[in-house]
C-alpha positions in Angstrom: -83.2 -156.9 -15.6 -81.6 -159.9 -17.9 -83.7 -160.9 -20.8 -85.0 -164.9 -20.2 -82.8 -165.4 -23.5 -79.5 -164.2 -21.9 -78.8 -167.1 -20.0 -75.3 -165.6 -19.1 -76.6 -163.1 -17.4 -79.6 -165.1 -15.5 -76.8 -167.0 -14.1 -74.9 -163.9 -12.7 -78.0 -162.4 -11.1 -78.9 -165.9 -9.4 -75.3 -166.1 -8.1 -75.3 -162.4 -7.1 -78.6 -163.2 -5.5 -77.2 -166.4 -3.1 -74.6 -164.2 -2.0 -71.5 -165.1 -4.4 -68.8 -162.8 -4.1 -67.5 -161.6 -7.9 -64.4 -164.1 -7.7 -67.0 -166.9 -7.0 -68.9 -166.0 -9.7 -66.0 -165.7 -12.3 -65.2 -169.3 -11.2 -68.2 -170.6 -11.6 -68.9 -168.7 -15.1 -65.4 -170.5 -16.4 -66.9 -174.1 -15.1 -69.9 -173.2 -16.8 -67.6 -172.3 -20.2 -65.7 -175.0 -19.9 -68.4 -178.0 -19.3 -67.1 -178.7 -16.0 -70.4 -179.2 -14.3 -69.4 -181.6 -11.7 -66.6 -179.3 -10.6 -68.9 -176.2 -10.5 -71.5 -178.7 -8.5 -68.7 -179.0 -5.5 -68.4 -175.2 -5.6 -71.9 -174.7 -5.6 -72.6 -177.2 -2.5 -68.9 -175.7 -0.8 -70.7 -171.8 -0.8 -74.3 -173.4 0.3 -72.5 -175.2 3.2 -70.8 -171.7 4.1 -73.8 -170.7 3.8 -75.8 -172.8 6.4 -72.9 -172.8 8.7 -73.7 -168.9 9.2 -76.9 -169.4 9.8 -76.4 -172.2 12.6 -73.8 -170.2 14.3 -76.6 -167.3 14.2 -79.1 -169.3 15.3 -76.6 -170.4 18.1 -76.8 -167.0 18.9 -80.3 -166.4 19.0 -80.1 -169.0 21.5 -77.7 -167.2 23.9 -79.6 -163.8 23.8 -83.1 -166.2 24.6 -81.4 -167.5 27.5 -80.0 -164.9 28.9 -83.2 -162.5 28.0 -85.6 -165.3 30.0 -82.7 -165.5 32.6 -83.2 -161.7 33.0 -87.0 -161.9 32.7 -86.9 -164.3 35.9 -85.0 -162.7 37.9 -87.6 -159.3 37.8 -90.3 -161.4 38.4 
């Protein structure tokens, strides 16, 4: 566990946390290093879009196996 002071390695937990991949997180520890907060903002929103796109295509999915498990349901009724 970081200590709160080690504000490096707060940054790699939360990004390890969200589900960044070590390339992602050595890109966005260089914007960090370099000041380039705007450019790490785009990468930031890119992964969260990534992100919610997986969990509309599950929910998409969901979907399906309700359907066809009241589909099912209906037809042993």
């Amino acid at each position: 566990m970081p200590e709160a002071s080690d504000t490096q390695s707060i940054l790699r937990q939360n990004l390890v946390d969200a589900g960044c991949g070590l390339e992602l997180i050595r890109q966005c520890t260089a914007l960090i290093q370099q000041k380039e907060i705007a450019k790490l903002m785009q990468v930031l929103s890119c992964h969260r879009q990534t992100l919610l796109d997986a969990v509309h295509q599950n929910e998409k999915r969901i979907d399906c196996l309700d359907y066809l498990i009241d589909t099912l349901e209906k037809q042993n009724d």
